[in-house]
Every structure is written in structure tokens, then in C-alpha cells.
N, C-alpha and C positions, 0 to 999 in steps of 0.2 A: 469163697464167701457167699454165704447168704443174702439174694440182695431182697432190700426191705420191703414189705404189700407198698403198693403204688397205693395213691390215694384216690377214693370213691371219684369218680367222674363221668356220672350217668349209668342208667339204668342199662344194661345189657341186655337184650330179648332173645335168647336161643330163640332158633328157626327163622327170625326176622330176616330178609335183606340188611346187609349192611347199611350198603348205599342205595335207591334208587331213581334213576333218572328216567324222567319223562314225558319225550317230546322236546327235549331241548336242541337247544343251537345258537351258534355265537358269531356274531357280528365283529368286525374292529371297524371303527370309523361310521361316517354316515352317510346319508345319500348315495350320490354316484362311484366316490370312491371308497364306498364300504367294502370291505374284505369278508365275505364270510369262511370262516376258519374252519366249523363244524355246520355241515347243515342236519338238518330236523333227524333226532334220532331216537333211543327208549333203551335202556340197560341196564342191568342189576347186579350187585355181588353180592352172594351169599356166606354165612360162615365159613370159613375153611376155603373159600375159592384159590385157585391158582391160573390166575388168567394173563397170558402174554398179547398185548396189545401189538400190533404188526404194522409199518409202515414205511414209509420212506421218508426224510426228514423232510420237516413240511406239512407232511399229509397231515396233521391235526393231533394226533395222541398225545402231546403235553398240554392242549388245550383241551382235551377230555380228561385230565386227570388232576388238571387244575382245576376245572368243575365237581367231578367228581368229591375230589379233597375240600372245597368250598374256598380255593382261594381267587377264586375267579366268579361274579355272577352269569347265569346264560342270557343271554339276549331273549330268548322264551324258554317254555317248558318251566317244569319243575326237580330240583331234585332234592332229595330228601334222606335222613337218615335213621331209620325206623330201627333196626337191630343194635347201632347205638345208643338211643334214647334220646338224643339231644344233637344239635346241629354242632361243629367241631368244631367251631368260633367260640361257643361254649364251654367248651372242654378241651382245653388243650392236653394233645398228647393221646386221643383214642384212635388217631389217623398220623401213623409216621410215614414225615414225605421224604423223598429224595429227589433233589431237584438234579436239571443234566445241567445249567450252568454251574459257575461261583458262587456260592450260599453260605459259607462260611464267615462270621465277623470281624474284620481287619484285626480292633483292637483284644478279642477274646483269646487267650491263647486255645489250644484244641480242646482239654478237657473243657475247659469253661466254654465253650462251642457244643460241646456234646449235651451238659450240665443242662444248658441255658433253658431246652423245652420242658426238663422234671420241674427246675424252678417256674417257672411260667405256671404251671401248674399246680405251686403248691408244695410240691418237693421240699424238705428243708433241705439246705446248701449240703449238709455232709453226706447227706443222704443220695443227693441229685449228683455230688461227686464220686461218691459210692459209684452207685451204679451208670457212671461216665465210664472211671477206669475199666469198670467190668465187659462193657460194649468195645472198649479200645482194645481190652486183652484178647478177645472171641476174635475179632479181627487182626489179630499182629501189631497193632499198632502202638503198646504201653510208652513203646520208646519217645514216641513224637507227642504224650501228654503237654509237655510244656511249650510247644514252638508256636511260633504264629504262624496264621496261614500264609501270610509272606513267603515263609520258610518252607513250605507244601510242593512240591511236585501238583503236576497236576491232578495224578492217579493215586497219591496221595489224601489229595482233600476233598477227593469223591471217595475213597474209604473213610474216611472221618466221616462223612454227609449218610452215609451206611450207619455209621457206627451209633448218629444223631437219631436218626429213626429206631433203629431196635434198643438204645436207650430207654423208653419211655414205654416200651413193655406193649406196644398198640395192639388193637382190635384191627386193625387194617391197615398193610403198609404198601403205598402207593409209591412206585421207584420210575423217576423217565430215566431210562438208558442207562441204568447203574453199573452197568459194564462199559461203556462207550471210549470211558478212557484208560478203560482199564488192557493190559496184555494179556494174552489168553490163560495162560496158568492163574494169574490172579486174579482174572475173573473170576475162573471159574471156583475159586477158594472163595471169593468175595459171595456169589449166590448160594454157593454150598451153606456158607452160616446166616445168610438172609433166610434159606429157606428150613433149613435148620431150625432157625429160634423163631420164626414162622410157625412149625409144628409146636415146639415146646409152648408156645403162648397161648394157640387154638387161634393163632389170626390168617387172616385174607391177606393174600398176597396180589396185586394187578401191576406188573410191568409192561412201560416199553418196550420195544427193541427191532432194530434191523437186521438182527443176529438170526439166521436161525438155529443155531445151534444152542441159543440163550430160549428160543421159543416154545424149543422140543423138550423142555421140561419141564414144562408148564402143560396143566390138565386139559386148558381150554385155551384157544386160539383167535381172539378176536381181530379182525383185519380193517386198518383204514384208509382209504385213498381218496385221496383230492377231499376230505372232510367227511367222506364219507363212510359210518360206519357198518362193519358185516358182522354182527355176534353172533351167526351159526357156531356153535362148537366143531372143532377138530379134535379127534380121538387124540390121544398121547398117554404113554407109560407113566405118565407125573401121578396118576393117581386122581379119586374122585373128584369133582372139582366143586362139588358141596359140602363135601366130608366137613365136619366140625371135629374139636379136639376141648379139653377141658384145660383150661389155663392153666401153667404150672407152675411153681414158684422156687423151680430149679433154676439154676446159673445158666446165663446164656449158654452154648453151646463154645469149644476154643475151636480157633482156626488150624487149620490141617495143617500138620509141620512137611 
């Protein structure tokens, strides 16, 4: 099935950065028992990137991509989303996130979990259900459309939490750890259609991971320790890592039998 044009949600800017940050850094708490999570840093995704964010649990990379994604403010700096047109508070659905905890809605069952960020945006319901089942079938998962997340595995309702992000057709899909709970075969099924409908959309890809074998397919290699980030690129066979791609309005990609 043909799933239907997404609806207009800001001006797209070929060549633009996606996102860019600059100068930021993030505090938790204050005074003397402040925690700083991220210290002072500057970073950008371009169209097309595939960058693996590198660390050790801790070292800060969900708190950079929770900034990044804007669900988090930084304590200074700036960051901004120039290649979207418009900051993603605005527009739900141009930044699909994948969070590493529980994110799923008790009382949603899965598709209506999937659904929930096309509606948000405007989606009408058949439509936003539409193209749920469609993200559920790319990943294996048609069978588990009606359970609740109750009834999820854990590796389970972090392929749903996959399934939620390339849903909604994004300019930029930001994943912490979207393998983490996954087993190694179905990890790697699990990134093969991330990055899959990645290319098919023309979107940015930036993951976490402690994996390296999740890293080394990723074009560029950013590393963080103790909050601190290094975005020298490392070379990788992933391919460009500004390469852009023209959106396509073909069927997500199916999951490898």
C-alpha cells in the first residue's frame, strides 16, 4: 500500500544543517550539587548524515540528543534547526525519536502507540493508522498491532518505539541505544530497516551506542566521555555522511525474513 503525503510541516532547506548546536551544555541541579551532564560543546547534522554517537553509559549521549531533538533545554549555548525551518515543538513528526527507556503508553494498544505522533500532527486517524500498520509490517511486528505494552517483551516495545519514529516519515531520526535490548540477529534486522527507510526518506540518522559493531556502520563516529564531546569524524564504509537523498513516497522498506 501506498502510504499517503505526510502533511506540510515546515519549510525544508536542502543544504541547510539539520540541527545545529552551539556552545551548549547542560547542568542538572544547582549550586554545589549541580551535576553537569554535557560540558560546553558545538555540533551539527547535515542532510543525509549517519553519525554514531560513542560512549559508555553515563557519559552523556542521551542528554545530547535530547537536546539535540529539543526535548530537553541546554543550560547555555544555542541550538537551532535551520534545514527544518522551524524548531520541532512546532512540528511534530520532522524529528523521529527513539528513547532507550519505556516510552510506550500503558493504556494505547501498539498501533495506536505508533499512530499517536501522525495524529499529533495532523494525520487524520485512518490515515495515521495506515501508515502505523505499515511501520509495524517493515519491522515484523503486524502480529503485536493490538496488545498492550503490558503484554511487550522488552525488545519487543523498543521495536515498536522503532516502529514510532519511522512512522511519521522524519527529516531526522534521532535513536539512544535502539539496539540495547535488542539480540544480536534482531538488532541487526532492527537497524538494517532504520537505516533502510533512512535512505528511502532522504533523512539523518544520529545513534547512540556502546556497540561497536552498531558504530561501524555509521559514516561518522562521534565520541563522548565524562560529557565530553569529540566530533572528529572516523572514516567507515557506511558511506557519505552528508550525502542527501530526495524523499520518497515508496513503502517503507519489509523486515528481512
Amino acid at each position: 500500500m501506498q502510504p499517503e503525503p505526510r502533511p506540510a510541516q515546515g519549510n525544508h532547506l536542502p543544504g541547510e544543517d539539520l540541527v545545529r548546536a552551539d556552545r551548549i551544555h547542560r547542568s542538572y541541579g544547582a549550586g554545589r550539587s549541580a551535576v553537569r551532564a554535557l560540558h560546553e560543546t558545538s555540533c551539527a547534522v547535515p542532510p543525509g548524515a549517519r553519525i554514531a554517537i560513542t560512549g559508555r553509559s553515563g557519559s552523556g549521549k542521551s542528554t545530547l540528543l535530547h537536546l539535540l531533538g529539543g526535548l530537553e533545554q541546554a543550560s547555555g549555548g544555542t541550538v537551532s534547526w535551520p534545514g527544518l525551518g522551524r524548531a520541532p515543538r512546532y512540528a511534530p513528526g520532522l524529528i523521529g525519536m527513539v528513547f532507550q527507556g519505556p516510552s510506550l503508553l500503558g493504556p494505547l494498544d501498539v498501533v495506536e502507540n505508533v499512530a499517536l505522533p501522525l495524529q499529533l500532527a495532523g494525520t487524520p486517524a485512518p490515515e495515521a493508522i495506515a501508515a502505523a500498520n505499515e511501520a509495524l509490517d517493515a519491522l515484523g511486528l503486524a502480529s503485536l498491532a493490538g496488545k498492550l505494552p503490558a503484554e511487550l517483551s522488552g525488545g519487543q516495545a523498543q521495536r515498536v518505539a522503532v516502529a514510532r519514529a519511522l512512522a511519521c516519515r522524519p527529516r531526522l531520526i534521532l535513536a539512544d541505544e535502539p539496539t540495547g535490548q535488542l539480540d544480536g540477529d534482531t538488532g541487526r534486522r532492527v537497524l538494517d530497516v532504520l537505516l533502510q527507510t533512512a535512505a528511502a526518506l532522504g533523512a539523518a540518522v544520529v545513534v547512540s551506542t556502546h556497540d561497536p559493531a552498531v558504530a561501524a556502520r555509521f559514516a561518522m563516529r562521534w565520541a563522548i566521555r565524562d560529557g565530553r564531546l569529540d566530533t572528529q569524524p572516523a572514516a567507515s564504509p557506511a558511506g557519505a555522511p552528508g550525502a542527501s537523498c530526495t524523499p520518497s513516497g515508496d513503502p517503507l522498506p519489509l523486515a528481512a525474513q
